[in-house]
One Martini backbone bead per residue (centre of mass of N, CA, C, O) as a GRO file, in nm:
protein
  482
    1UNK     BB    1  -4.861   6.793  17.802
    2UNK     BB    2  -4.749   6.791  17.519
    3UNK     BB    3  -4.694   6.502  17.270
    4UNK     BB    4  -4.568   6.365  17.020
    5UNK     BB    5  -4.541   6.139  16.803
    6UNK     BB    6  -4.188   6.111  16.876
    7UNK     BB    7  -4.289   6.049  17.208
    8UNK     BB    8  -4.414   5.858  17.310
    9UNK     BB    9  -4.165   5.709  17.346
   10UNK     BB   10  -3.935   5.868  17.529
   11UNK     BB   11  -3.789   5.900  17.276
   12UNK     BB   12  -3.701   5.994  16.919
   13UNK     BB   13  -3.833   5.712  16.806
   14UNK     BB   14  -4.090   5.629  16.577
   15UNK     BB   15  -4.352   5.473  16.515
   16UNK     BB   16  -4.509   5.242  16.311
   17UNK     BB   17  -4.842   5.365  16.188
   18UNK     BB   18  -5.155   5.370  16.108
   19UNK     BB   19  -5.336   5.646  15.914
   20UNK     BB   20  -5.599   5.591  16.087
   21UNK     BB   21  -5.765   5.699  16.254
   22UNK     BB   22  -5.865   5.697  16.627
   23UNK     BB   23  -6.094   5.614  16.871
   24UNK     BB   24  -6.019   5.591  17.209
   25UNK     BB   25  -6.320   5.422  17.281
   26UNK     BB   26  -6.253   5.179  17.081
   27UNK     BB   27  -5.987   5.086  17.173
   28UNK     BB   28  -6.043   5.020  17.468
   29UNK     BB   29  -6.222   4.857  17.421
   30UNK     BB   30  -6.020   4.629  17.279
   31UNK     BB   31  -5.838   4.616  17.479
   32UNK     BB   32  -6.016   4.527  17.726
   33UNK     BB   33  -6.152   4.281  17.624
   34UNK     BB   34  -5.892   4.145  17.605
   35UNK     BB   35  -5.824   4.150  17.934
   36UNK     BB   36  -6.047   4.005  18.015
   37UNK     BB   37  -5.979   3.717  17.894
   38UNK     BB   38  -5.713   3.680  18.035
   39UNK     BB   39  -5.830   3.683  18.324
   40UNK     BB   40  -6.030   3.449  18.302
   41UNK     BB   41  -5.823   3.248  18.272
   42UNK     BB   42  -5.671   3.312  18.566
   43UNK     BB   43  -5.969   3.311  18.786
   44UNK     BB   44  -6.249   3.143  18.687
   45UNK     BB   45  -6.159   2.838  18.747
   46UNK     BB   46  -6.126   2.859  19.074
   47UNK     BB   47  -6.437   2.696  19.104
   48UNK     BB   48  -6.366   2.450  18.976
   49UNK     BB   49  -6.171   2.244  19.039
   50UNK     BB   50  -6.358   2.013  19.177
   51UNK     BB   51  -6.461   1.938  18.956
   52UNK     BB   52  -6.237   1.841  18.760
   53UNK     BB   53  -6.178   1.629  18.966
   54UNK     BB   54  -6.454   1.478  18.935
   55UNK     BB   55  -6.457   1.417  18.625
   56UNK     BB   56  -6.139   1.300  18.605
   57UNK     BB   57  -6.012   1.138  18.856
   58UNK     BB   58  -5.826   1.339  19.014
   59UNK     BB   59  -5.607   1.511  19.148
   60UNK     BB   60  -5.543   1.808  19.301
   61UNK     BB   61  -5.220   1.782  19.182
   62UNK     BB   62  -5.277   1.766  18.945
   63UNK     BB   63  -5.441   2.024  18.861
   64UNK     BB   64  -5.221   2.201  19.032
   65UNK     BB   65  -5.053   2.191  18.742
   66UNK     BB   66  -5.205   2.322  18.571
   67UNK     BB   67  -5.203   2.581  18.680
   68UNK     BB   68  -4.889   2.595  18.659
   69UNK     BB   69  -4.883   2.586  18.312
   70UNK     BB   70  -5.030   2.861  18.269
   71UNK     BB   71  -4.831   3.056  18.410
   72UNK     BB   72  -4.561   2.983  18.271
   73UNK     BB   73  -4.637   3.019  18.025
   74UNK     BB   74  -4.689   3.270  18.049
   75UNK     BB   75  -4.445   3.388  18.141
   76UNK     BB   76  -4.298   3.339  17.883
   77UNK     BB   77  -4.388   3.462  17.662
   78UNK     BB   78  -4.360   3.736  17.771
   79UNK     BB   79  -4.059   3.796  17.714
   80UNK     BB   80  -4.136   3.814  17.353
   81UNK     BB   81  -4.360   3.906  17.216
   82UNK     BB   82  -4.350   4.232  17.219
   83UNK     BB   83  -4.131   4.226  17.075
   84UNK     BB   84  -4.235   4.081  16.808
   85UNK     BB   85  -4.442   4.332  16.755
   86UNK     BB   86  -4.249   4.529  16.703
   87UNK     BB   87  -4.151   4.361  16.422
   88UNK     BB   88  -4.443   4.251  16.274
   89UNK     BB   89  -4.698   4.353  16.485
   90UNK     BB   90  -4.892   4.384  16.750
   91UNK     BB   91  -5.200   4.327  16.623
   92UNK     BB   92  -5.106   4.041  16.509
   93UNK     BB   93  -5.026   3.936  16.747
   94UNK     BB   94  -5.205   3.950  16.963
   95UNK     BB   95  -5.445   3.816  16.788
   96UNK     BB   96  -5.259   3.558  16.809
   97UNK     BB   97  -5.319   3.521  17.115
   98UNK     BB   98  -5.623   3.496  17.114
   99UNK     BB   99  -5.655   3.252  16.930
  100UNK     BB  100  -5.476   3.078  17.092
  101UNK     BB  101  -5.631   3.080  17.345
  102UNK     BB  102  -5.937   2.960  17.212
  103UNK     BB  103  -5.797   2.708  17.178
  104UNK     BB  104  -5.759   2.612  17.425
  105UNK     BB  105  -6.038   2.622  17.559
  106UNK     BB  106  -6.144   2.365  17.344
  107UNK     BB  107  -5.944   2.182  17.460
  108UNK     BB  108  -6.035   2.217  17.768
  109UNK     BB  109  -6.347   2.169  17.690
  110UNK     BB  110  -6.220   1.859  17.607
  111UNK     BB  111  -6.162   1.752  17.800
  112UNK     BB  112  -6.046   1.350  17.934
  113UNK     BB  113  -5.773   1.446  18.053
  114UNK     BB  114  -5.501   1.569  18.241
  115UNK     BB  115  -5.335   1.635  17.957
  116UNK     BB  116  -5.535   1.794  17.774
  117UNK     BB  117  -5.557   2.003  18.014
  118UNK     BB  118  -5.260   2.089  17.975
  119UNK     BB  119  -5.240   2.168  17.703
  120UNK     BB  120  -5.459   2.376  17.699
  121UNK     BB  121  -5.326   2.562  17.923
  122UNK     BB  122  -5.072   2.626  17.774
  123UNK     BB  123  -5.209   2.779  17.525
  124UNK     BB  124  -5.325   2.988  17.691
  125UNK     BB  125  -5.068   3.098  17.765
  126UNK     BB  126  -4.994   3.307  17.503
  127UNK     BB  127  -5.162   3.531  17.655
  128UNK     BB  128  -4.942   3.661  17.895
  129UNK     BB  129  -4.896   3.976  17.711
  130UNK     BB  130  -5.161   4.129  17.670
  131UNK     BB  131  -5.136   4.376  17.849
  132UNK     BB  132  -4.860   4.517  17.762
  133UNK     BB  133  -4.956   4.542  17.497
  134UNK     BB  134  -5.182   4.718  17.514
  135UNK     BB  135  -5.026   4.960  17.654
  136UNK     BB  136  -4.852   4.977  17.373
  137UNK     BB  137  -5.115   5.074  17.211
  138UNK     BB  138  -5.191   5.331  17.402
  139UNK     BB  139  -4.898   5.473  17.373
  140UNK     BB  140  -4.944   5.540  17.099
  141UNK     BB  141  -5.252   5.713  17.094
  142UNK     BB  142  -5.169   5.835  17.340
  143UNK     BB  143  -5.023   6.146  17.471
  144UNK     BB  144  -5.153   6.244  17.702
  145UNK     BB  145  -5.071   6.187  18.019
  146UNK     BB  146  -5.335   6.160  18.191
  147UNK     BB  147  -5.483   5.989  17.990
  148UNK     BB  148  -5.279   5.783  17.986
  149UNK     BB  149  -5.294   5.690  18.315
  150UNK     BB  150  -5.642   5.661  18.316
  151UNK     BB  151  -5.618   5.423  18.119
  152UNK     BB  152  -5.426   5.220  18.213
  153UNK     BB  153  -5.556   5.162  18.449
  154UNK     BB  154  -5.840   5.058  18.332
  155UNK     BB  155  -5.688   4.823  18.244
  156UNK     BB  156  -5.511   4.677  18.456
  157UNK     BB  157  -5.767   4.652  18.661
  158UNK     BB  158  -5.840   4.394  18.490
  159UNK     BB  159  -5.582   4.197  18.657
  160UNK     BB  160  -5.717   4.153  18.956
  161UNK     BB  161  -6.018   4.150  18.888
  162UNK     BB  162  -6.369   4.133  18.805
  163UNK     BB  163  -6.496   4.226  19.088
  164UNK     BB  164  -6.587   3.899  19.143
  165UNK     BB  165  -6.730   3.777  18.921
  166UNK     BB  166  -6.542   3.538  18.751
  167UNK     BB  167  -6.587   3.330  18.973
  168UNK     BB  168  -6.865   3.332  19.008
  169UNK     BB  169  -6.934   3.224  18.744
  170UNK     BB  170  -6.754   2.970  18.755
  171UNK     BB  171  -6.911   2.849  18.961
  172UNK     BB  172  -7.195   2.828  18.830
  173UNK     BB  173  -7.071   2.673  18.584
  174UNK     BB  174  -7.035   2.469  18.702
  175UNK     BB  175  -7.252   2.349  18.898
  176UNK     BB  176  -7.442   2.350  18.647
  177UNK     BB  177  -7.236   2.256  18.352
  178UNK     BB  178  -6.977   2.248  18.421
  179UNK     BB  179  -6.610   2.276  18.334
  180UNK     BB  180  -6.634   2.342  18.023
  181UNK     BB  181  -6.856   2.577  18.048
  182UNK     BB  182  -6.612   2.745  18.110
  183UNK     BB  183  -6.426   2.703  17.819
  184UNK     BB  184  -6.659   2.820  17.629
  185UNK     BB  185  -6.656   3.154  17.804
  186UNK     BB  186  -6.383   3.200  17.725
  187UNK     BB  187  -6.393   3.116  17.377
  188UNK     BB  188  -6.606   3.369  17.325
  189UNK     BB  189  -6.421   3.596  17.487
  190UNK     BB  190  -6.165   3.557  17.254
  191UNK     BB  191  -6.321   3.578  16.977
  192UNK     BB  192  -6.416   3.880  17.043
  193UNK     BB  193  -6.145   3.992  17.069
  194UNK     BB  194  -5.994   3.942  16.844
  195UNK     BB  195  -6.187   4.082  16.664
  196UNK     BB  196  -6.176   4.358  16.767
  197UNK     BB  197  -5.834   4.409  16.731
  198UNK     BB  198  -5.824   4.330  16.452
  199UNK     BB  199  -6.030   4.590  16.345
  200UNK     BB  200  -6.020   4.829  16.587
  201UNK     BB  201  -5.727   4.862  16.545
  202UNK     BB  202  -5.402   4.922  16.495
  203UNK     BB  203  -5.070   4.955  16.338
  204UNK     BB  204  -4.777   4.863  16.457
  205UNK     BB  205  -4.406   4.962  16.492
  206UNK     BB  206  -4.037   4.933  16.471
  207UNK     BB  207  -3.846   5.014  16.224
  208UNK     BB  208  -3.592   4.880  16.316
  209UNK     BB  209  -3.716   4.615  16.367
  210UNK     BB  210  -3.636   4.306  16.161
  211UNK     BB  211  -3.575   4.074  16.395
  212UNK     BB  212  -3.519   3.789  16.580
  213UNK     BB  213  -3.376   3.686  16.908
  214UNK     BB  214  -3.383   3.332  16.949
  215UNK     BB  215  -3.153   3.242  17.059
  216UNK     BB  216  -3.216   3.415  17.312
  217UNK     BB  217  -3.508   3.345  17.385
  218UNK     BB  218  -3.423   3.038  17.468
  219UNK     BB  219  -3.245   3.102  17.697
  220UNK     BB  220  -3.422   3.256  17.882
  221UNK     BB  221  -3.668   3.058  17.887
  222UNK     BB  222  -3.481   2.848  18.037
  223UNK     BB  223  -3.440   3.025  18.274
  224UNK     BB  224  -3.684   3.117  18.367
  225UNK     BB  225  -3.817   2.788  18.384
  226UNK     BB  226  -3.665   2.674  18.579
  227UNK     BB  227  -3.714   2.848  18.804
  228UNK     BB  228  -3.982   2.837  18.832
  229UNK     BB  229  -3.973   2.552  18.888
  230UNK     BB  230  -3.820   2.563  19.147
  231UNK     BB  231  -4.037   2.740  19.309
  232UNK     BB  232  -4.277   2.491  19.268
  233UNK     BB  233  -4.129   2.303  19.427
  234UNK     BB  234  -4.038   2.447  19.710
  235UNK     BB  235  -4.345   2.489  19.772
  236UNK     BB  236  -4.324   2.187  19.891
  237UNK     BB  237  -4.128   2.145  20.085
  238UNK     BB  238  -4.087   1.873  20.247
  239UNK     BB  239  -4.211   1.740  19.926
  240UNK     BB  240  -3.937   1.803  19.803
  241UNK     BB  241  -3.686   1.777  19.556
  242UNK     BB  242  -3.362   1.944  19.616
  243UNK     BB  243  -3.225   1.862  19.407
  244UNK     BB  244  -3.439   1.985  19.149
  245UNK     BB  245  -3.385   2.237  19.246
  246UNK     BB  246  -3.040   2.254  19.226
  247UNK     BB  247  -3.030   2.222  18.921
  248UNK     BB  248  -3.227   2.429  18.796
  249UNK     BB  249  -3.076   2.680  18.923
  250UNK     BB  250  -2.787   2.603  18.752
  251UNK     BB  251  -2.938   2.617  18.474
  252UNK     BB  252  -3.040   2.905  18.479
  253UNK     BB  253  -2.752   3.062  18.545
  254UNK     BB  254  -2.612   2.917  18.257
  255UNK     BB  255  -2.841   3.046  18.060
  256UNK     BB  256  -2.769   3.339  18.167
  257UNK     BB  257  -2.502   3.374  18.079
  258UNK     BB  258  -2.521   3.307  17.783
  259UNK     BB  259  -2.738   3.504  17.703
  260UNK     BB  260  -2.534   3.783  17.783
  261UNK     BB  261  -2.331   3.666  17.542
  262UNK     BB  262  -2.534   3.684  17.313
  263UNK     BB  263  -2.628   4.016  17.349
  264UNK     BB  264  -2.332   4.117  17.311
  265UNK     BB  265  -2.321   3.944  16.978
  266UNK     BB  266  -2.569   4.056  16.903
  267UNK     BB  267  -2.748   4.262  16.614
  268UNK     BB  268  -2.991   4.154  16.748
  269UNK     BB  269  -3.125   4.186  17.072
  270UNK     BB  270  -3.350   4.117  17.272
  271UNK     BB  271  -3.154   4.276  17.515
  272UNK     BB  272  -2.971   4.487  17.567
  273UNK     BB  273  -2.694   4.506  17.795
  274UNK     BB  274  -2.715   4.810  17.845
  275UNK     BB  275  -3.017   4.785  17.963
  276UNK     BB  276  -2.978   4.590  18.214
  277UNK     BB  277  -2.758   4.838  18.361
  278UNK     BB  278  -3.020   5.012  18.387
  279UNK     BB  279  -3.196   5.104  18.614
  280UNK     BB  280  -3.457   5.095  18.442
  281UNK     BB  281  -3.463   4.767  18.465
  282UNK     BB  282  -3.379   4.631  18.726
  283UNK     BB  283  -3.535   4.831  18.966
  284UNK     BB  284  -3.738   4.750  18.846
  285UNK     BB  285  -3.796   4.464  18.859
  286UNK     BB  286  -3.697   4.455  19.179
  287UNK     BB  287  -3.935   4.567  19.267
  288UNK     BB  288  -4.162   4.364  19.161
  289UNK     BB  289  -4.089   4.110  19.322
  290UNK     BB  290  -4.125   4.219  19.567
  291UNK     BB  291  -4.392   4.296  19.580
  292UNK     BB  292  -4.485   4.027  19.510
  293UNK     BB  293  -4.340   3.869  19.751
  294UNK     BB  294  -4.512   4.024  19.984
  295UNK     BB  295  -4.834   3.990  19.904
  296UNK     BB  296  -4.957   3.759  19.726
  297UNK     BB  297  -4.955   3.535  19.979
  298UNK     BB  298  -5.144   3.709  20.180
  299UNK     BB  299  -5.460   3.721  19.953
  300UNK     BB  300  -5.418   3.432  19.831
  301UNK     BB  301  -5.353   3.275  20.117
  302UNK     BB  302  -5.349   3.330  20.416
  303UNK     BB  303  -5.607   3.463  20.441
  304UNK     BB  304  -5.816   3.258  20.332
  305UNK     BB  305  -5.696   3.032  20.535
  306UNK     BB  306  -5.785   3.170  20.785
  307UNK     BB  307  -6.061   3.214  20.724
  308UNK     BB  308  -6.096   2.894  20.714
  309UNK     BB  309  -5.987   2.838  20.983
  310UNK     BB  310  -6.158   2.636  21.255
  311UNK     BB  311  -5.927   2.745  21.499
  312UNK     BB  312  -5.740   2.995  21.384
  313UNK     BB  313  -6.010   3.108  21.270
  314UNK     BB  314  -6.341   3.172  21.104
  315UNK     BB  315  -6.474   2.929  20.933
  316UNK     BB  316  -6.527   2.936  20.693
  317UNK     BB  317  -6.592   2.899  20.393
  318UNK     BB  318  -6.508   2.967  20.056
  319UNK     BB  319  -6.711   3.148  19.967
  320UNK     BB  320  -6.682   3.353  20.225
  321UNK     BB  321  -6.399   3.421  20.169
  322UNK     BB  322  -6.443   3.561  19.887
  323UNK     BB  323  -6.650   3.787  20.019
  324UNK     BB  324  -6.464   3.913  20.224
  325UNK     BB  325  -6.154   3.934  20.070
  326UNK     BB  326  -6.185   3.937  19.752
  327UNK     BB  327  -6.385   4.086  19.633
  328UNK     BB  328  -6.315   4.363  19.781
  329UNK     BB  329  -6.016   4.387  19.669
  330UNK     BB  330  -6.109   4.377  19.359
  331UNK     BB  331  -6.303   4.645  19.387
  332UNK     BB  332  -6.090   4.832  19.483
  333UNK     BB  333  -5.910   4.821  19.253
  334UNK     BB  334  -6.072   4.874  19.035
  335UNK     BB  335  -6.156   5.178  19.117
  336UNK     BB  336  -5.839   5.259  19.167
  337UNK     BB  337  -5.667   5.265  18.901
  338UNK     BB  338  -5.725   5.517  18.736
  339UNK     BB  339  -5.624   5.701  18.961
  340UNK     BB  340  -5.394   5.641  18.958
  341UNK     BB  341  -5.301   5.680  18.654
  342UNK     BB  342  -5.294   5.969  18.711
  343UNK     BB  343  -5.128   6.059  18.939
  344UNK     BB  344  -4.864   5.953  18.815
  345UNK     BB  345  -4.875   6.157  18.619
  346UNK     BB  346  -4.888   6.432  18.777
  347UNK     BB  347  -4.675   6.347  19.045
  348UNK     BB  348  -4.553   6.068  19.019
  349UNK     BB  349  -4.465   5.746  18.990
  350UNK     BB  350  -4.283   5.687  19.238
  351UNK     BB  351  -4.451   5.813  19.456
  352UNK     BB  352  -4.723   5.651  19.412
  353UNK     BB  353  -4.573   5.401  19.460
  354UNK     BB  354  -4.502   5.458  19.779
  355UNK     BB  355  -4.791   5.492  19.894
  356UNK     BB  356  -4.878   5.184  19.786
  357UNK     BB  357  -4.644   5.082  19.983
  358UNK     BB  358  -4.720   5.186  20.245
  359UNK     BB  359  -5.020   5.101  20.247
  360UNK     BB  360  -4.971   4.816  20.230
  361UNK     BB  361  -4.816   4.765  20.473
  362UNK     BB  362  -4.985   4.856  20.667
  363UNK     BB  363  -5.259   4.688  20.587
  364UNK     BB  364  -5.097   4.408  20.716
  365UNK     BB  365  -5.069   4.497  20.980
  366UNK     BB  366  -5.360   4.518  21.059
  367UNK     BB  367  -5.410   4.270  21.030
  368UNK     BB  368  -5.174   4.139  21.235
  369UNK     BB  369  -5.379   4.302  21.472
  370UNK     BB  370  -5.654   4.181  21.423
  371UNK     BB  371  -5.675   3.874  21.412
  372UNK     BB  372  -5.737   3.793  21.740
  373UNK     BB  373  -6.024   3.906  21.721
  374UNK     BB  374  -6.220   3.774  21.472
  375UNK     BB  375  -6.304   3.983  21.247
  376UNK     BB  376  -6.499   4.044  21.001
  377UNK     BB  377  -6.440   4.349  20.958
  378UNK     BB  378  -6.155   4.351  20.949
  379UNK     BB  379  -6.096   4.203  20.715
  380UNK     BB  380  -6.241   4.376  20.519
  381UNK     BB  381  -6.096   4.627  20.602
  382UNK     BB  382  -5.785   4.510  20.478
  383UNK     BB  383  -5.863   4.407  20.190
  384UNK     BB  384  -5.926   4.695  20.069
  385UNK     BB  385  -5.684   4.830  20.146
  386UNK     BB  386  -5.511   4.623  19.960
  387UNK     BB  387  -5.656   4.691  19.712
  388UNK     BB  388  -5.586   5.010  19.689
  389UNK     BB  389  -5.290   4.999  19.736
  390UNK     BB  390  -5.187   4.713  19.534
  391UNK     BB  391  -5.422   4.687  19.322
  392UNK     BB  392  -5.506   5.012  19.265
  393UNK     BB  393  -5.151   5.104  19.238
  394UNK     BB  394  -4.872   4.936  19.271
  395UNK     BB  395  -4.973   4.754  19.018
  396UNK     BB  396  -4.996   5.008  18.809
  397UNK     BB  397  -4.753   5.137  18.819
  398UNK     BB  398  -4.564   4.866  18.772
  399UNK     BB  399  -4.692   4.864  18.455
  400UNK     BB  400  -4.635   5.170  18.383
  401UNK     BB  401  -4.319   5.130  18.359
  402UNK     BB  402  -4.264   4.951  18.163
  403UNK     BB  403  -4.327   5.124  17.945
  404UNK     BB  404  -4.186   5.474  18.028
  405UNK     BB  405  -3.911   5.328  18.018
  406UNK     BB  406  -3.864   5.188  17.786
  407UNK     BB  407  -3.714   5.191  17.505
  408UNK     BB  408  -3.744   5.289  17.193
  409UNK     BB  409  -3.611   5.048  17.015
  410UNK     BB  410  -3.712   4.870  17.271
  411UNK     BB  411  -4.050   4.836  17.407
  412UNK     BB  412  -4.103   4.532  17.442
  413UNK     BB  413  -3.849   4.461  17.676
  414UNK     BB  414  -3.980   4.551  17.969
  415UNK     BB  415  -4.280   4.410  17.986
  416UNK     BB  416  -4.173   4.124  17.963
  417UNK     BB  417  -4.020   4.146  18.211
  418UNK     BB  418  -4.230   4.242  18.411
  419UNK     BB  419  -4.411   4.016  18.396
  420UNK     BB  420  -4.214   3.801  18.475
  421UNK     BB  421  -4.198   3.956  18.765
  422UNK     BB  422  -4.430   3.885  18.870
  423UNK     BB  423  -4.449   3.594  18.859
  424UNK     BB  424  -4.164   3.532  19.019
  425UNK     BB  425  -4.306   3.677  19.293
  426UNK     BB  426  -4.565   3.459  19.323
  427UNK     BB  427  -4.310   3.206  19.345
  428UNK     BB  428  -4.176   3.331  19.600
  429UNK     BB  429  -4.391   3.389  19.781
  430UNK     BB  430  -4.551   3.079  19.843
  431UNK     BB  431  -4.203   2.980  19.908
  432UNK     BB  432  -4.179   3.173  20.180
  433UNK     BB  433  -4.428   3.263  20.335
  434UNK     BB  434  -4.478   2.933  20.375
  435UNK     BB  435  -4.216   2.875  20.518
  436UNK     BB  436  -4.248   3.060  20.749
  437UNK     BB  437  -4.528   2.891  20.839
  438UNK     BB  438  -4.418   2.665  20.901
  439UNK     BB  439  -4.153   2.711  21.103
  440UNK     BB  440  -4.363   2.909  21.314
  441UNK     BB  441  -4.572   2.670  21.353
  442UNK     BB  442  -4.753   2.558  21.623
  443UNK     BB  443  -4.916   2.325  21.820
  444UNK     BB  444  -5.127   2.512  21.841
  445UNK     BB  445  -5.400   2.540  21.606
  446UNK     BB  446  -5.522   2.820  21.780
  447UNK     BB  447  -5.294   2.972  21.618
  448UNK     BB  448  -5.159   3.243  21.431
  449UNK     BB  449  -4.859   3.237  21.389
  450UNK     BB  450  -4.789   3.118  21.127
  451UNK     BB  451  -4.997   3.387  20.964
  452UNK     BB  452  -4.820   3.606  21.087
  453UNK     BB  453  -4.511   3.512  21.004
  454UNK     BB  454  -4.565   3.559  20.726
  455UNK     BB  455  -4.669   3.851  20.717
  456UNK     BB  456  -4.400   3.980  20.822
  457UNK     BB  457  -4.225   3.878  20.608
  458UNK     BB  458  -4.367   4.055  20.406
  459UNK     BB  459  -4.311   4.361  20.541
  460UNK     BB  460  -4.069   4.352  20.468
  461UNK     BB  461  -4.013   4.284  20.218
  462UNK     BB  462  -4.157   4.559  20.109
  463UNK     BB  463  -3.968   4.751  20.247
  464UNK     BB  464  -3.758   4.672  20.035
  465UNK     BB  465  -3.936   4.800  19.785
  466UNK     BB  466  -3.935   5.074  19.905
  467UNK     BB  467  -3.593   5.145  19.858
  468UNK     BB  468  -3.584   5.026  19.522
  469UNK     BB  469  -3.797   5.263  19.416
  470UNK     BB  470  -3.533   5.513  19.446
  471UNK     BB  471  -3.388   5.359  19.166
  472UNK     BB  472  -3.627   5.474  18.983
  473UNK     BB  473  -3.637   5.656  18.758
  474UNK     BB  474  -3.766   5.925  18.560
  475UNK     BB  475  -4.051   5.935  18.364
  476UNK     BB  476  -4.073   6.272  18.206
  477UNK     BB  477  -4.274   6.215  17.945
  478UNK     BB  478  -4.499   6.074  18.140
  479UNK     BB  479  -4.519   6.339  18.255
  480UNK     BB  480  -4.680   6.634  18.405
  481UNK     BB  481  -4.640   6.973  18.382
  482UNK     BB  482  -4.667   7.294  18.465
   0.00000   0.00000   0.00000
């Protein structure tokens, strides 16, 4: 199916965009290079984390509270900037959320204190809606369904992990040069990136877009960040807060109160609520955080840490737990994004999200029926399967919902919030998944009742994530017809 110019995105009402022609393996390459920029801020650091804490002399939880300034600010970042770039132009917001992250990066690579290393980790956080922008910069110039879902796949895909490169590589570079070389080698392919976006992209807007809802922005972001430290406050059970939990939770519904008030009466609105009350983006959001709160701390933490455990589990290291199931997990997704972004354009998005959705579910299952086994080979083959059912189909479908639904005068505004919808996910999931391992945990070390318990709990999640995927409607116009 050709699609105009003027339906690019489902509406019919065009971006302004720049009137030279562009390439579309050269726009790609500038895409993908920024999203792997962004994919190392997120992933490289996580074998250097021993180093920074014996090179700073911190504790584990102060450095894992810069991991987690870091995932907060992507995710508050990501709520306005798209629409920003709405507003402003795409390609120069981008531009400077990368140049913005390079900063960051030489702040943490020079950081002497855990305070300079968190300051410098919020700055990295700006970089959190490159994806999202990068699939709207991307929907400007591919017009054709199929063309455009393989291509999405193929950045998407670098959003699970670089094949569990990034990994490996910040391992090397922390163990020979220090955890600064870590962050120096982020900030080479951050400046890469920038230049690249600057020089070789186009510049899109929306033209009815000229002002930006601030008011509504500082709103959302306070409702959002509440939420958010509430969840990761929530995550430590025993050791919480649970009053600053509670004071949180009231502060986020205040907030997001007002701000419901404030687009009701605003002439240009962060997110005109009459847009928040339609099935196309509450259901694609309240599907994206299911689906994220069912698999995310499955893949991310139970798996590993059984993997880990020498007595429940395989006594594996580190190192041996992340050949085993993180770098296959990623190597499967990244193959199979491409495909899945094909399949949902021809086939329909709806269709393969709820495939990759049942997939996920089996997936998780085979793994808690082969548990008591301790078989390093069914391990590696249920963490396959769920990188390609939800590393490789339900995350690429559900990062492409949320651009080919979003409406044509704020295109913006659907990607910005499914990704706060991932990030609130993720930690939904440690928070709930950890919660049920807790309670469920046995006297005997040697039982994985406490692992399976969690994962049980994940696949209920899922499969109510696969009821509310039935009330996402057809995005027509991003689907091929026969």
């Amino acid at each position: 199916m050709n699609v105009s110019r003027t339906d690019r995105i489902h509406g019919d009402r065009p971006d302004v965009t720049g009137h030279r022609p562009v390439r579309v393996g050269v726009l790609v390459t500038a895409l993908l290079t920024a999203c792997i920029a962004f994919q190392l801020n997120a992933s490289m650091l996580s074998p250097a984390l021993k180093s920074i804490e014996d090179s700073l002399g911190a504790s584990s939880a102060e450095i894992g509270l810069t991991q987690t300034a870091f995932f907060t600010s992507a995710a508050l970042f990501s709520l306005f900037l798209p629409r920003l770039g709405d507003v402003i132009g795409r390609r120069k917001v981008l531009a400077g959320m990368l140049a913005l992250m390079a900063v960051g990066c030489v702040v943490a690579a020079l950081a002497t204190s855990v305070p300079m290393l968190f300051v410098g980790r919020v700055i990295q956080g700006a970089s959190g809606p490159v994806v999202p922008l990068c699939l709207i910069m991307l929907r400007q110039e591919v017009t054709e369904p199929k063309k455009y879902g393989t291509l999405l796949g193929v950045i998407t895909a670098v959003n699970g992990g670089i094949a569990g490169v990034d990994s490996l590589a910040g391992g090397y570079l922390a163990d020979n040069h220090g955890f600064g070389s870590v962050f120096w080698a982020m900030a080479v392919v951050a400046v890469v990136a920038t230049v690249l976006v600057a020089t070789l992209t186009p510049e899109s807007k929306v033209p009815a877009a000229d002002r930006m809802d601030w008011p509504g922005v500082g709103l959302l972001v306070v409702s959002v960040g509440a939420l958010l430290i509430a969840l990761n406050e929530a995550g430590k059970l025993g050791a919480a807060n649970w009053t600053l939990v509670g004071v949180l939770v009231v502060v986020s519904a205040v907030a997001f109160a007002l701000f419901w008030r404030t687009e009701d009466r605003s002439t240009h609105p962060l997110v005109a609520t009459r847009h928040l009350r339609q099935r196309s983006t509450w259901a694609t959001l309240l599907t994206t955080v299911l689906t994220m709160t069912g698999v995310f701390a499955v893949m991310n933490g139970l798996i590993p840490a059984f993997a880990q455990d020498a007595k429940a589990g395989l006594g594996m290291t580190a190192e041996q737990s992340a050949w085993w199931t993180l770098t296959p997990y990623a190597l499967a997704g990244l193959a199979m994004g491409p495909v899945a972004g094909r399949l949902a354009a021809t086939y329909g998005y709806g269709r393969i999200l709820r495939i990759g959705l049942v997939g996920a579910v089996a997936s998780v299952v085979l793994m808690i029926l082969t548990m008591p086994a301790h078989s390093r080979v069914l391990l590696l083959v249920a963490s396959v399967l769920v990188g390609i059912t939800y590393a490789g189909v339900a995350n690429i479908v559900l990062n492409g919902l949320g651009i080919v639904l979003s409406p044509s005068e704020n295109p913006g505004f659907l990607p910005g919030l499914n990704a706060g919808a991932f990030n609130l996910g993720a930690g939904l999931s440690f928070a709930l998944l950890y919660a049920v391992k807790t309670a469920a945990m046995p006297s005997d070390p040697a039982s994985s009742t406490g692992y399976t318990s969690g994962m049980i709990a994940g696949v209920v999640i899922l499969a109510v994530a696969i009821a509310t995927s039935f009330l996402i409607p057809k995005p027509v116009a991003a689907e091929a017809h026969a």
